[in-house]
MIKOLVO-760275 format. One record per residue: x, y, z of N, C-alpha, C, O, CB in turn. Coordinates in pm, whole numbers. Glycine has a CB too. Example, Ala and Ser with C-alpha at 12.3 -4.5 7.8 and 13.67 -1.06 7.14 Angstrom:
! residues 2
1319 / -569 / 780 / 1230 / -450 / 780 / 1320 / -330 / 780 / 1424 / -332 / 846 / 1131 / -447 / 905
1285 / -225 / 708 / 1367 / -106 / 714 / 1290 / 3 / 787 / 1341 / 114 / 804 / 1408 / -60 / 572
This chain:
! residues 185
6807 / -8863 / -824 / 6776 / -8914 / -957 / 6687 / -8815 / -1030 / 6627 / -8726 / -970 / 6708 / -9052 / -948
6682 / -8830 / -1140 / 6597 / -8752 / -1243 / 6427 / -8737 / -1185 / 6372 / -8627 / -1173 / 6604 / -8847 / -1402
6375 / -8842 / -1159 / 6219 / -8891 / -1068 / 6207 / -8772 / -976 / 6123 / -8682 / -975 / 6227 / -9061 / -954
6329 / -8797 / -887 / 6309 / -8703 / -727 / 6318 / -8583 / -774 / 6240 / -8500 / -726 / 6429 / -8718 / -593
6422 / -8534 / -890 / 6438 / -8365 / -857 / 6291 / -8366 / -970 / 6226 / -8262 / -971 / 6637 / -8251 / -921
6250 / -8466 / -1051 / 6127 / -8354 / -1124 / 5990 / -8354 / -1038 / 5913 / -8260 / -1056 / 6075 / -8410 / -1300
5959 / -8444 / -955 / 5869 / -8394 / -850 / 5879 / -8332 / -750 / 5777 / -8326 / -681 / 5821 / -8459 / -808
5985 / -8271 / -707 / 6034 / -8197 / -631 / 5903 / -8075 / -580 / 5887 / -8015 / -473 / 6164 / -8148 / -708
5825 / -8072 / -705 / 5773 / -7947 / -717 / 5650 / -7998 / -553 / 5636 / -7957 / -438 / 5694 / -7906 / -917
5596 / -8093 / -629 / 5531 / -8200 / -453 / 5618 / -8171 / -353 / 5739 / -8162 / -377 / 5538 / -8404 / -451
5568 / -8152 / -231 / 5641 / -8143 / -106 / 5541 / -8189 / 9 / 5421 / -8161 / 18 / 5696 / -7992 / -83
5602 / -8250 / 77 / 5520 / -8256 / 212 / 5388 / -8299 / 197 / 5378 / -8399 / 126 / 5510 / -8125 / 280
5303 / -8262 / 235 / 5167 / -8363 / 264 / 5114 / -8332 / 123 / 5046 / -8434 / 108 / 5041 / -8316 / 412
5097 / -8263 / 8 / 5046 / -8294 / -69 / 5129 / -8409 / -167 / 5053 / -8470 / -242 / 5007 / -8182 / -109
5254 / -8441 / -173 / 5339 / -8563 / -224 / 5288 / -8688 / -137 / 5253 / -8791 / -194 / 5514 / -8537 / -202
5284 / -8675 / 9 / 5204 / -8770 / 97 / 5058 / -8755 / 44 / 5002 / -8863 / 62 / 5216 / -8733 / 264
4993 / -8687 / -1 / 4849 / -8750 / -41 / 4843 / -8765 / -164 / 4745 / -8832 / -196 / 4728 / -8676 / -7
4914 / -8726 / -262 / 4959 / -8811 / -384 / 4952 / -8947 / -430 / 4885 / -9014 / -508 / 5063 / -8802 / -391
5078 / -8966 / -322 / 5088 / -9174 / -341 / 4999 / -9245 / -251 / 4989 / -9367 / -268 / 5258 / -9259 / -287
4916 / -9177 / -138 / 4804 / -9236 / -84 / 4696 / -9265 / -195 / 4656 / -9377 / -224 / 4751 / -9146 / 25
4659 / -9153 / -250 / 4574 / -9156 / -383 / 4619 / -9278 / -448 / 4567 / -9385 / -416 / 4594 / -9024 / -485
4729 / -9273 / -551 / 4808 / -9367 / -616 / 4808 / -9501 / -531 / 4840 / -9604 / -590 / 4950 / -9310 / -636
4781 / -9505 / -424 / 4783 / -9655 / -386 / 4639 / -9703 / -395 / 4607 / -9822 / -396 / 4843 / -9682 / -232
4572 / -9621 / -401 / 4422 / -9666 / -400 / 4370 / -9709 / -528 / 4286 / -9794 / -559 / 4331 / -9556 / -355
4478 / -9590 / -625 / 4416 / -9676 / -766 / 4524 / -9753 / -781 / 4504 / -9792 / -896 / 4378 / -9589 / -920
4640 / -9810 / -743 / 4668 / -9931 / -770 / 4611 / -10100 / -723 / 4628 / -10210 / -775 / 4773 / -9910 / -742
4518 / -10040 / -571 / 4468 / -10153 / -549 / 4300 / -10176 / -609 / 4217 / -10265 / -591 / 4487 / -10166 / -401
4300 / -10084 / -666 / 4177 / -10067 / -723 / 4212 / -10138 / -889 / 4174 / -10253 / -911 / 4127 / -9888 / -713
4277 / -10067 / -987 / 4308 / -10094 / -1114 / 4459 / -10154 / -1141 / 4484 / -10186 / -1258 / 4283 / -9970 / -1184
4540 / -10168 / -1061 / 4700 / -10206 / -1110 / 4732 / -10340 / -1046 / 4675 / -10402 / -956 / 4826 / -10086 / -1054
4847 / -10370 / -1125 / 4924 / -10472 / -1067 / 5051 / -10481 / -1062 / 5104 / -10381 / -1110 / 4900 / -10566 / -1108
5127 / -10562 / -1022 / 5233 / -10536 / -1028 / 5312 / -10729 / -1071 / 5326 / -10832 / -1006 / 5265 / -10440 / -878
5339 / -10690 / -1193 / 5344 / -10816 / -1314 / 5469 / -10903 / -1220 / 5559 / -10898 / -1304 / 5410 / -10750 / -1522
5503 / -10944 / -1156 / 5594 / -11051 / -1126 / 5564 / -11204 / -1169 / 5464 / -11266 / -1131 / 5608 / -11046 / -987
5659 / -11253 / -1248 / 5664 / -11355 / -1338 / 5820 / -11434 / -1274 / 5932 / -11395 / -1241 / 5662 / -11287 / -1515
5722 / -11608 / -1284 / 5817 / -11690 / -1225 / 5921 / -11733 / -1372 / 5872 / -11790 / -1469 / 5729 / -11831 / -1137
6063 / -11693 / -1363 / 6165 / -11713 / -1498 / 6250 / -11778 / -1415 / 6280 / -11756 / -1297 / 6237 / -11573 / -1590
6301 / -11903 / -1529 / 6402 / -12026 / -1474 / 6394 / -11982 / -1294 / 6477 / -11926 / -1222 / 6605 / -12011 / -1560
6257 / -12039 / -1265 / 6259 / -12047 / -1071 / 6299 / -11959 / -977 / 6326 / -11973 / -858 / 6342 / -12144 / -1015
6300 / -11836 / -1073 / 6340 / -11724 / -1002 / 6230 / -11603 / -1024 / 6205 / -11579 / -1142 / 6488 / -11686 / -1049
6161 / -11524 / -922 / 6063 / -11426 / -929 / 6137 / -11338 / -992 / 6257 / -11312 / -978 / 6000 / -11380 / -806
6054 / -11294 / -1065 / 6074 / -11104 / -1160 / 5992 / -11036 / -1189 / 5892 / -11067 / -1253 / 6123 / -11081 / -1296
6028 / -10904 / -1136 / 5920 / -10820 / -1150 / 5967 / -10741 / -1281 / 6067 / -10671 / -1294 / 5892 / -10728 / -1016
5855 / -10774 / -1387 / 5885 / -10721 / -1507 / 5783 / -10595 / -1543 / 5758 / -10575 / -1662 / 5880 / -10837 / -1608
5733 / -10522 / -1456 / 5659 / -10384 / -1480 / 5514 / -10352 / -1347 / 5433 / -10432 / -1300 / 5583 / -10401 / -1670
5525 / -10268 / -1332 / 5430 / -10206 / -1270 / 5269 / -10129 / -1345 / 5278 / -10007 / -1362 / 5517 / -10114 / -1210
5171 / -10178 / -1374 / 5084 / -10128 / -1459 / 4945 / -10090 / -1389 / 4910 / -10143 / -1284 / 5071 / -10225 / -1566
4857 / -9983 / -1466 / 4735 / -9974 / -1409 / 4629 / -9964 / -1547 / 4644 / -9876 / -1631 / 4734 / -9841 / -1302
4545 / -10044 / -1553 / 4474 / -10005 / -1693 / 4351 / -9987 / -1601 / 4321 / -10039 / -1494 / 4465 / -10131 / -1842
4285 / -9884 / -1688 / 4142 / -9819 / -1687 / 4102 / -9816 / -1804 / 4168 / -9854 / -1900 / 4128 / -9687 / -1637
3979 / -9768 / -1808 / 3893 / -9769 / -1895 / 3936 / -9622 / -1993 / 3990 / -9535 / -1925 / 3747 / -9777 / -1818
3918 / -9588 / -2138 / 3974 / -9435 / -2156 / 3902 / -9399 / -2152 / 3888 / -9345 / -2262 / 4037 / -9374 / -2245
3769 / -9369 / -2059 / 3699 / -9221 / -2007 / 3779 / -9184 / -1894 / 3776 / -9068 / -1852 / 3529 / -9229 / -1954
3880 / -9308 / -1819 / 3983 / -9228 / -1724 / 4100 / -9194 / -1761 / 4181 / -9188 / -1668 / 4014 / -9288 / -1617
4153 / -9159 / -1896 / 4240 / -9165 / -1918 / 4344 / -9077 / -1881 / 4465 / -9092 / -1897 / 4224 / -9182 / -2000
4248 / -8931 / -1798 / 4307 / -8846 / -1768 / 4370 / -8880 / -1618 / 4465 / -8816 / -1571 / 4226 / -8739 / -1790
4312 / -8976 / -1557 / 4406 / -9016 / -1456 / 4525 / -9062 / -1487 / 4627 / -9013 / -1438 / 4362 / -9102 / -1384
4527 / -9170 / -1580 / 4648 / -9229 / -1596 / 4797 / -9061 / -1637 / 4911 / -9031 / -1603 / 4607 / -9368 / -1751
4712 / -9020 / -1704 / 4800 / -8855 / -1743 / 4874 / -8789 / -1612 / 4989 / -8757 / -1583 / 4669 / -8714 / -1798
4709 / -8784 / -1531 / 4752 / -8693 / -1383 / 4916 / -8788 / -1386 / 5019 / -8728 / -1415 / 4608 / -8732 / -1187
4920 / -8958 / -1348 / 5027 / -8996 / -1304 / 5118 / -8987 / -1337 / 5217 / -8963 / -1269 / 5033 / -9068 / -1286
5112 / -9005 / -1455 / 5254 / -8994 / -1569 / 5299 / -8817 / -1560 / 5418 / -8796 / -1537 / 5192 / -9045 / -1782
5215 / -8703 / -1575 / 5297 / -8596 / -1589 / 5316 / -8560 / -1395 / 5383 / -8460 / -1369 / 5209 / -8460 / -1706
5271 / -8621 / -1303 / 5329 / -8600 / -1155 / 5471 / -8688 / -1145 / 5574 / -8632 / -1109 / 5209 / -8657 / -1029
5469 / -8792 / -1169 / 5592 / -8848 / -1157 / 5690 / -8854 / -1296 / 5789 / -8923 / -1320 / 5562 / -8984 / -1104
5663 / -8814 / -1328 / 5729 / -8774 / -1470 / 5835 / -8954 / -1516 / 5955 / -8966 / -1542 / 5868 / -8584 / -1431
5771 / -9017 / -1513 / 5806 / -9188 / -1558 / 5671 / -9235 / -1592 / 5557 / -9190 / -1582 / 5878 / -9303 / -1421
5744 / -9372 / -1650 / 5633 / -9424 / -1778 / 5621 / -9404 / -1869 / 5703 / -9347 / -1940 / 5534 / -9413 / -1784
5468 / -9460 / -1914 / 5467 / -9457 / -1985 / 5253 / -9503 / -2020 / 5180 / -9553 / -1935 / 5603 / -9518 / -2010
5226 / -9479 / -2111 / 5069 / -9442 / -2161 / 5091 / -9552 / -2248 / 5192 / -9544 / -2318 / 5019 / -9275 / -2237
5005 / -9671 / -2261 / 4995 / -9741 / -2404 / 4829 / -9789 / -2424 / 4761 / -9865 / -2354 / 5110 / -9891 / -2410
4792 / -9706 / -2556 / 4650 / -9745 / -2539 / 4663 / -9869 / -2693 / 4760 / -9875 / -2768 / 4515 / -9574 / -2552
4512 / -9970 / -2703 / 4574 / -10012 / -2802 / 4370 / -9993 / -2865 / 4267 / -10011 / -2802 / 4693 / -10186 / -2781
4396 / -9947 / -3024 / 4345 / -9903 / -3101 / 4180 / -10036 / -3081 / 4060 / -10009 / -3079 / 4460 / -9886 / -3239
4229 / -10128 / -3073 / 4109 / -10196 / -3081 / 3998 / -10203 / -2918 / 3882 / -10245 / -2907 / 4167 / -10349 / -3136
4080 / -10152 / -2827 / 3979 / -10217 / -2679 / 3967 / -10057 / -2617 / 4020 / -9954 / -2658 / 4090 / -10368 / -2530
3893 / -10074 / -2525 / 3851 / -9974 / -2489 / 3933 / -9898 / -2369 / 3898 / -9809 / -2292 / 3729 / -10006 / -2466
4053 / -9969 / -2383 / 4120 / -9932 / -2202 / 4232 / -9852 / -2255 / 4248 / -9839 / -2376 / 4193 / -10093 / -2077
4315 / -9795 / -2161 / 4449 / -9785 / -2190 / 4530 / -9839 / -2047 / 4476 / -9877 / -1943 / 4481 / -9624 / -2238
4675 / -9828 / -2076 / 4787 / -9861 / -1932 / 4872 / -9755 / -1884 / 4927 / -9714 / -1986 / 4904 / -9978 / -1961
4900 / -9707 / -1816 / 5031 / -9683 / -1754 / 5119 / -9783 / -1713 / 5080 / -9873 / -1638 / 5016 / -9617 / -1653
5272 / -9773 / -1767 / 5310 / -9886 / -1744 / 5436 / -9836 / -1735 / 5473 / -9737 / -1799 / 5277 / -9993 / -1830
5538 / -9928 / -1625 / 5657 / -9888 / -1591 / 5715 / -10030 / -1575 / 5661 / -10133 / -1536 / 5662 / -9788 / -1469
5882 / -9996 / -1632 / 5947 / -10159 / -1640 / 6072 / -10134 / -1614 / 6133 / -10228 / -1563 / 5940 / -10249 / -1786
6145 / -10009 / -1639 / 6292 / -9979 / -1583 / 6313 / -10022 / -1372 / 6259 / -9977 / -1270 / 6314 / -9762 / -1626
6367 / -10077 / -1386 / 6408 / -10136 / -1204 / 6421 / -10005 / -1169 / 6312 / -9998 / -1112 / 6576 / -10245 / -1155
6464 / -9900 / -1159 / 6520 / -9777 / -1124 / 6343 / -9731 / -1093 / 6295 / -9769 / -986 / 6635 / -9686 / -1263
6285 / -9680 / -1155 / 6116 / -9651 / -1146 / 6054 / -9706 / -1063 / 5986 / -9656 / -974 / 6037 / -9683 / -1250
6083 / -9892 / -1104 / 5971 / -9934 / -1001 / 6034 / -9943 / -804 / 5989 / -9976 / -694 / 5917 / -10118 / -1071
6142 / -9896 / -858 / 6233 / -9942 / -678 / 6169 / -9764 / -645 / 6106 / -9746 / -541 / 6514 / -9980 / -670
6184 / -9685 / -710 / 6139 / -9536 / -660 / 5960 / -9535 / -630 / 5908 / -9456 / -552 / 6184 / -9408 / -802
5870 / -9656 / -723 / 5718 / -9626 / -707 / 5757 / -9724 / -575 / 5762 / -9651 / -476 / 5578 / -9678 / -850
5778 / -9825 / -549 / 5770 / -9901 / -395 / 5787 / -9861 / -271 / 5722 / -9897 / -173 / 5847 / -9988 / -380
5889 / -9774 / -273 / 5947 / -9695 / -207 / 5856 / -9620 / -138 / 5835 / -9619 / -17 / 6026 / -9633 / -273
5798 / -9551 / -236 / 5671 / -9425 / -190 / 5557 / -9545 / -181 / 5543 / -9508 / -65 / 5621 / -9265 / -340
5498 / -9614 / -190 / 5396 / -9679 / -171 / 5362 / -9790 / -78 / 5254 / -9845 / -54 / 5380 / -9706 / -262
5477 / -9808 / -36 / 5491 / -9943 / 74 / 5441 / -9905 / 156 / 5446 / -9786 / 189 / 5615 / -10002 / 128
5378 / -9990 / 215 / 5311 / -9911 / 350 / 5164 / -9830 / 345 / 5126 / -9748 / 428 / 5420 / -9792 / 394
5113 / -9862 / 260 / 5038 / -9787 / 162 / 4912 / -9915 / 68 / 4795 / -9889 / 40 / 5177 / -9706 / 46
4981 / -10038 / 40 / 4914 / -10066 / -57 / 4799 / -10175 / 49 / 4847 / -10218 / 154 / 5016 / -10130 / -194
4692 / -10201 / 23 / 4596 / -10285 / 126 / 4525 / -10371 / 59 / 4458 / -10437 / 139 / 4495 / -10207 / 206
4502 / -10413 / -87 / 4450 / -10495 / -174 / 4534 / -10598 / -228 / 4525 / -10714 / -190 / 4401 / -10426 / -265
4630 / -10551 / -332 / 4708 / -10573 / -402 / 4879 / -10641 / -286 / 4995 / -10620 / -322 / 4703 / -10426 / -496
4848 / -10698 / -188 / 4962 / -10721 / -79 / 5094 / -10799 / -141 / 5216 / -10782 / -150 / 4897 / -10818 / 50
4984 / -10900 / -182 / 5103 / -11025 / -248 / 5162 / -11001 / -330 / 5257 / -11078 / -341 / 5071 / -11144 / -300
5155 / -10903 / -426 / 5245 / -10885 / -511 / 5320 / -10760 / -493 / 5414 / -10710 / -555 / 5193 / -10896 / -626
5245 / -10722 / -384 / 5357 / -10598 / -338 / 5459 / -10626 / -292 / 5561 / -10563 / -317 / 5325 / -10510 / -247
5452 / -10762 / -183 / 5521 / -10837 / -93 / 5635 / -10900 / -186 / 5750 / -10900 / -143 / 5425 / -10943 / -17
5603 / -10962 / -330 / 5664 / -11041 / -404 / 5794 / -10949 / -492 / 5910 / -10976 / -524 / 5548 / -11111 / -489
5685 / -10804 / -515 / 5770 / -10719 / -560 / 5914 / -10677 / -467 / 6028 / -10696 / -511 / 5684 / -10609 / -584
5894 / -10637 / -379 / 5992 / -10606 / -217 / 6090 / -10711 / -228 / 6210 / -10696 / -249 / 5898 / -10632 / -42
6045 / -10784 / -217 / 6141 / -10916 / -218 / 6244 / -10913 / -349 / 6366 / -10930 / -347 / 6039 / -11064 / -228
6159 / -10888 / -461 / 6270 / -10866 / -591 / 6342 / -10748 / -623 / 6414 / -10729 / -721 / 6209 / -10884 / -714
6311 / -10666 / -525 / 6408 / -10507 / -514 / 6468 / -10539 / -413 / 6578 / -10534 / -468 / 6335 / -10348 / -488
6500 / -10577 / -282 / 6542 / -10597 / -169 / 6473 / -10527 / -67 / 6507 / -10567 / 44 / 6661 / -10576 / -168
6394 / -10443 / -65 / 6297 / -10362 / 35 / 6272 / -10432 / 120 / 6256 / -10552 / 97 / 6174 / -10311 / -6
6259 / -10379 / 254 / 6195 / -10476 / 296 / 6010 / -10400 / 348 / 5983 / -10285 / 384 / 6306 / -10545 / 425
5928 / -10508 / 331 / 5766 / -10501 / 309 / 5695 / -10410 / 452 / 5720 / -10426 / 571 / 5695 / -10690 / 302
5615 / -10328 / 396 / 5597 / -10256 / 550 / 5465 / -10312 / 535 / 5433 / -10360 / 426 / 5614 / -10066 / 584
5363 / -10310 / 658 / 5184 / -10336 / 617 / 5129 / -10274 / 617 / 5176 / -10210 / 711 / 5097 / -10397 / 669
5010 / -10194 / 572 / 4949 / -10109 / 582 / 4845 / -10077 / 684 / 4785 / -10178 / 720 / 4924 / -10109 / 493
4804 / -9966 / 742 / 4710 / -9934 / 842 / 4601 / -9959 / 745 / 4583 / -9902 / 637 / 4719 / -9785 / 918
4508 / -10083 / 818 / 4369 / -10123 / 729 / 4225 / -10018 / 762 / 4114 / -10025 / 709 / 4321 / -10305 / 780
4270 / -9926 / 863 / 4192 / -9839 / 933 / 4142 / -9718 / 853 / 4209 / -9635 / 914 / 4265 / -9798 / 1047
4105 / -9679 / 803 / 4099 / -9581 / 685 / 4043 / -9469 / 742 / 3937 / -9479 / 803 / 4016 / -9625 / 560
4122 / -9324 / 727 / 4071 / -9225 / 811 / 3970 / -9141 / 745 / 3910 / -9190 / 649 / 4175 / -9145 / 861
3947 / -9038 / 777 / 3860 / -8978 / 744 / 3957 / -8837 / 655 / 4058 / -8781 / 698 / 3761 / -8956 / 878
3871 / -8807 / 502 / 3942 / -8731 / 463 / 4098 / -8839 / 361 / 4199 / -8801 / 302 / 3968 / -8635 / 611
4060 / -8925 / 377 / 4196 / -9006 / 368 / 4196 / -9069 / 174 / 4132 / -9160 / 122 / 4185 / -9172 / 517
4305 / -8966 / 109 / 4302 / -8982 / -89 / 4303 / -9149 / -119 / 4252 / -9193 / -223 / 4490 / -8900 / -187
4356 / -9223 / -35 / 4330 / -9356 / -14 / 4204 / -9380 / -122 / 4212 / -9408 / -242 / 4297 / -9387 / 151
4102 / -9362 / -50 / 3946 / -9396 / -51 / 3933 / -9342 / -175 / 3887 / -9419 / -259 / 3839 / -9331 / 67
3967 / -9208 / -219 / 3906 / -9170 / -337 / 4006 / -9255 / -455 / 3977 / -9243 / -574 / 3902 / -8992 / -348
4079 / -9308 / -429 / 4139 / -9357 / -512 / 4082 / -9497 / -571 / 4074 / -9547 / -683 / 4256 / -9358 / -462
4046 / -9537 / -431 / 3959 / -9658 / -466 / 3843 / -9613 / -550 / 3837 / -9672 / -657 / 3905 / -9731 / -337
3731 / -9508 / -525 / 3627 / -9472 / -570 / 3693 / -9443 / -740 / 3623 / -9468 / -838 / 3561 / -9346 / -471
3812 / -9396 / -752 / 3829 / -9355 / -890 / 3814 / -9479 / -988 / 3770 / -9460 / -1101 / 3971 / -9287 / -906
3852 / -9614 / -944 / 3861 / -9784 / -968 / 3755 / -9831 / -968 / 3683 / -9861 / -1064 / 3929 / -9870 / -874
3737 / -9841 / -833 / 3608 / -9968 / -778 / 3497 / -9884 / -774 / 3408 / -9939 / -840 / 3625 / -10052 / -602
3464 / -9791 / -735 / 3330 / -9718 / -713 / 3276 / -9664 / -785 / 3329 / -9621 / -888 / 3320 / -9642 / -643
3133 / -9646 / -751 / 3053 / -9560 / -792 / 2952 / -9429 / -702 / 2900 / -9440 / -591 / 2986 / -9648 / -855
2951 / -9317 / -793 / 2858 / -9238 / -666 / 2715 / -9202 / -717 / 2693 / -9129 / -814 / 2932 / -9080 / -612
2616 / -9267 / -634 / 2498 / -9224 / -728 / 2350 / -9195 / -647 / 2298 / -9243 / -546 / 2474 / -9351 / -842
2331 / -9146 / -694 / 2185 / -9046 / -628 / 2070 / -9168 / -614 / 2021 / -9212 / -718 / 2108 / -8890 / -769
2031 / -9219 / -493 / 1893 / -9279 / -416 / 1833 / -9197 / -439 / 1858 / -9089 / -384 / 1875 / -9312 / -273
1723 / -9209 / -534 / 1613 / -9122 / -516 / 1524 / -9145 / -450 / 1474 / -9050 / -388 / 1562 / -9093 / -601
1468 / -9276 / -436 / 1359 / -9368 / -352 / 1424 / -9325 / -197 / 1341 / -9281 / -118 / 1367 / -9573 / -396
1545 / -9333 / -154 / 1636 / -9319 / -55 / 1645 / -9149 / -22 / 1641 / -9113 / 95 / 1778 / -9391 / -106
1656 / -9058 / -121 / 1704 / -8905 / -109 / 1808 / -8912 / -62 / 1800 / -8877 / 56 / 1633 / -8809 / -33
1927 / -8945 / -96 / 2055 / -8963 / -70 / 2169 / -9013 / -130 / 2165 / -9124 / -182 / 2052 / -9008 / 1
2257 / -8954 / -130 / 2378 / -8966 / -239 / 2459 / -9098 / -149 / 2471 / -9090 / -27 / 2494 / -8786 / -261
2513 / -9227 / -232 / 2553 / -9343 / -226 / 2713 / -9363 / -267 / 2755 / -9324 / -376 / 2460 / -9412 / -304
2768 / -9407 / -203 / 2933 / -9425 / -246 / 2920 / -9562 / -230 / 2906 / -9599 / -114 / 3070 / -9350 / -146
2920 / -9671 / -341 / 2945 / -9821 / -365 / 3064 / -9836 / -393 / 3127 / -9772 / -477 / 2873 / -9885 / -466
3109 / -9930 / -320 / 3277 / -10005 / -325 / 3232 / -10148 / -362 / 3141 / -10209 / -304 / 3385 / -10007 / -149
3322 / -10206 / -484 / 3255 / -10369 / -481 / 3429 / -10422 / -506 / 3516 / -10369 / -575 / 3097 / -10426 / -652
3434 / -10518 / -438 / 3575 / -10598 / -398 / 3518 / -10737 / -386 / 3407 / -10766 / -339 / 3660 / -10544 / -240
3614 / -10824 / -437 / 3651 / -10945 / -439 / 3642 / -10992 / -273 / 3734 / -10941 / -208 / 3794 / -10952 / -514
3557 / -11071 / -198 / 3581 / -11088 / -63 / 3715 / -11166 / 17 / 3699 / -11266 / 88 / 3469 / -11149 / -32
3824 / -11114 / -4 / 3947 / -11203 / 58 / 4000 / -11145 / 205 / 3953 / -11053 / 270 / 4085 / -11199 / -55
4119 / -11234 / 236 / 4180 / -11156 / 360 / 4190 / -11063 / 349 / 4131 / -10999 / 436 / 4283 / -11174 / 408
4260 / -10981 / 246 / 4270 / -10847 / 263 / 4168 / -10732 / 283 / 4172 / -10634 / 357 / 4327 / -10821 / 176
4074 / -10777 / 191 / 3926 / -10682 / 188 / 3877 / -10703 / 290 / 3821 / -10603 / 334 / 3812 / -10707 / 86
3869 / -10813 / 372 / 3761 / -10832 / 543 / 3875 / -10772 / 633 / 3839 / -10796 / 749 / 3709 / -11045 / 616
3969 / -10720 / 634 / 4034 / -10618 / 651 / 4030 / -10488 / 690 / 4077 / -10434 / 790 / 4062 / -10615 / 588
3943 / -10428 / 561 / 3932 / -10275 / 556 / 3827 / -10238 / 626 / 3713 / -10280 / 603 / 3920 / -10216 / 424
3862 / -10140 / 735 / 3779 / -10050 / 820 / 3731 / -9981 / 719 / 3816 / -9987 / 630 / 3845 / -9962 / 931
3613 / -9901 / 671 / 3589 / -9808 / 594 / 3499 / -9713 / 743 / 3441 / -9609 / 713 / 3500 / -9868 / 434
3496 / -9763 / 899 / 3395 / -9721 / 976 / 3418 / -9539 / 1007 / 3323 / -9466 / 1035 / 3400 / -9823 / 1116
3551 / -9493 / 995 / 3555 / -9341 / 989 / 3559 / -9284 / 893 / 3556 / -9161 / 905 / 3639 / -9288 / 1039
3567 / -9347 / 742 / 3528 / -9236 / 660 / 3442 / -9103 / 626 / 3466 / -8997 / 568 / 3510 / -9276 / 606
3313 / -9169 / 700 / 3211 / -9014 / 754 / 3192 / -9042 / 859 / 3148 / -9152 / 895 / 3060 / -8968 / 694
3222 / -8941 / 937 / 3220 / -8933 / 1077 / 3057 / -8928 / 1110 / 2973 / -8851 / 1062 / 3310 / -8798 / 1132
3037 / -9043 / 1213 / 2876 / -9066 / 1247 / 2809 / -9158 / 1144 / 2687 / -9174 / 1131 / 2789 / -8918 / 1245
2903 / -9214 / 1076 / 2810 / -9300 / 1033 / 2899 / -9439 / 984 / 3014 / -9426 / 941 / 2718 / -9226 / 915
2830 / -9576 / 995 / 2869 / -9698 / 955 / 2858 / -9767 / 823 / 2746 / -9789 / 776 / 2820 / -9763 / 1028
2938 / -9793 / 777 / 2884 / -9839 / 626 / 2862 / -9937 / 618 / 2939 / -10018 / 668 / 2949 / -9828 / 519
2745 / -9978 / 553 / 2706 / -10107 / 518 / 2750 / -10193 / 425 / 2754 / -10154 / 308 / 2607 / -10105 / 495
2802 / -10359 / 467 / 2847 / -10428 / 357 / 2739 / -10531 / 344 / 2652 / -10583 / 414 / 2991 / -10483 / 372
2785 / -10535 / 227 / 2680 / -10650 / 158 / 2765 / -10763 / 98 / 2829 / -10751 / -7 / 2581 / -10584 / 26
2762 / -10831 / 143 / 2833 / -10997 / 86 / 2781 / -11103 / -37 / 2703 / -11182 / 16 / 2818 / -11103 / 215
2793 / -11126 / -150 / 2714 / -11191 / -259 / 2769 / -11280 / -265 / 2891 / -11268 / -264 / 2694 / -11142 / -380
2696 / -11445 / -276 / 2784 / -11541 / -301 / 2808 / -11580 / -427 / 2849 / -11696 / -435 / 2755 / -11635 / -241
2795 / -11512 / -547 / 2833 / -11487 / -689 / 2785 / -11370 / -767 / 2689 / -11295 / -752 / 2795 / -11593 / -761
2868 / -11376 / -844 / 2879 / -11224 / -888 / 2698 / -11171 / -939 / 2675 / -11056 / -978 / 3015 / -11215 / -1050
C-alpha cells in the first residue's frame, strides 16, 4: 500500500522503536473513537490531541507515517491527529498491537471491528524502552528537586487494572520507583 512503501525509509529496530514510542503517546494522549451504531461497534477514527506546545509531535507522526491528518481548532488550545479511512487504522493496529498497555479496551474493541485478532502487551517495561518516553511526552513531567539535588521523572495515571499493571522497576537499572496513590485528584 501507499503507508508501507512511504515508510519504507524506517527499517528494522528504528520502525520497531517508532510505534513503541507511538504507543506510549497513544496511551498517554489518544483514543481510539469506537461508537455503538444500530447495536453494532464502529470504529470511526483513531485520534491523539495534545496541547499545541506539542504540536510538533503530532507532525513527527503525520510526516513518519505519511496518513492523517492535523486539525487544530482556532478557539482551544490543543490540536489532533486524526485518522478515519479503515485502510489506516487496520495498518496503525497492526503495528501497535501488542504494544498498547493503557488504552486496552478500546484497542480490544477496535481488533474486533477490523478482524485482528488482540495480542497483550508485555506490562514489564525495559530499560531504554521509547515506550516510556512516550508516556513522559503525555503524562509526565521532568523536573529538578532542588531540596532533593536530583532530577525527577513523574508519571500520573488514573489507578485501574491496567496501570497496577505496569512494571516501571527496570527502567533505571538499580533503582525502584516510587508510587504514590491519591484518593482524589
Amino acid at each position: 500500500s501507499e503507508t508501507t512503501r512511504q515508510i519504507s525509509d524506517l527499517k528494522g529496530k528504528d520502525l520497531e522503536r517508532f510505534f513503541k514510542w507511538l504507543a506510549g503517546i497513544i496511551d498517554g494522549d489518544g483514543n481510539f473513537d469506537v461508537r455503538n451504531i444500530n447495536s453494532k461497534l464502529v470504529l470511526k477514527a483513531i485520534r491523539i490531541k495534545l496541547h499545541d506546545r506539542d504540536i510538533k509531535i503530532l507532525s513527527r507522526i503525520q510526516n513518519t507515517l505519511h496518513i492523517g491528518r492535523i486539525r487544530s481548532d482556532k478557539n482551544k488550545p490543543h490540536s489532533m491527529w486524526i485518522i478515519s479511512k479503515k485502510e489506516e487504522m487496520l495498518f496503525l493496529i497492526n503495528n501497535i498491537n501488542g504494544l498498547i498497555r493503557l488504552k486496552v479496551d478500546g484497542l480490544k474493541k477496535s481488533c474486533d471491528y477490523l478482524g485482528i485478532e488482540f495480542k497483550e502487551a508485555n506490562y514489564n517495561i525495559e530499560p531504554n524502552d521509547p515506550y516510556l518516553s512516550g508516556l513522559v511526552d503525555t503524562d509526565g513531567t521532568i523536573v529538578f528537586n532542588y531540596s532533593g539535588n536530583r532530577i525527577e521523572c513523574n508519571l500520573e495515571f488514573k489507578y485501574n487494572s491496567y496501570t497496577s499493571k505496569l512494571n516501571l522497576d527496570n527502567v533505571i537499572p538499580n533503582y525502584k520507583p516510587a508510587i504514590l496513590l491519591r484518593k482524589s485528584r
